[in-house]
C-alpha positions, 0 to 999 in steps of 0.5 A: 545129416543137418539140423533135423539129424541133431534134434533127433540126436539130441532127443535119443540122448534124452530119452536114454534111460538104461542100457539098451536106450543109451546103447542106440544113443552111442550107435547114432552119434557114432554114425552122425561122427562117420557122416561128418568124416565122410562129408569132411573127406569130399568138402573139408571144412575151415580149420575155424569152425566146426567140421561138417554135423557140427563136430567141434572135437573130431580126435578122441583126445579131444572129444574126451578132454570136452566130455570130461570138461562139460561133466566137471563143469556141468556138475549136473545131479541126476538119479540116472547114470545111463543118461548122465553118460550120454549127455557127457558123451554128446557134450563131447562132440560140441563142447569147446 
């Protein structure tokens, strides 16, 4: 996975907009996440940057604490909670 992955990755995160859209969101960046640990095992990364695919936040506290802290910050209105939940989640994997 590289740029091209995150472009597409970024763009099912936009078109989420019900169950079965955000469900193939959540199945992709799962995926791109797997890709990364299976990059990080064979080539690891600096301990000060981001690990491979541009995971910031690579344990599940910290993806959740920066999820968390991008949607109160973020404070975004929408009419679409499915989108909202995915953007929250994407923000997971890069907000610092």
């Amino acid at each position: 996975m590289g740029v091209k992955d995150d472009i597409e990755l970024m763009s099912l995160c936009d078109c989420v907009e019900d169950e079965a859209t955000f469900i193939r969101f959540v199945k992709a960046l799962a995926a791109d996440f797997e890709d990364s640990r299976v990059k990080e095992n064979a080539n690891p990364s600096s301990p000060y940057s981001p690990a491979a695919n541009g995971w910031e936040n690579t344990t599940i506290n910290a993806f959740l604490d920066a999820a968390t802290a991008w949607a109160h910050d973020s404070q975004t209105e929408t009419s679409n909670p499915w989108k909202r939940a995915a953007q929250m989640l994407m923000a997971g994997k890069i907000y610092e």
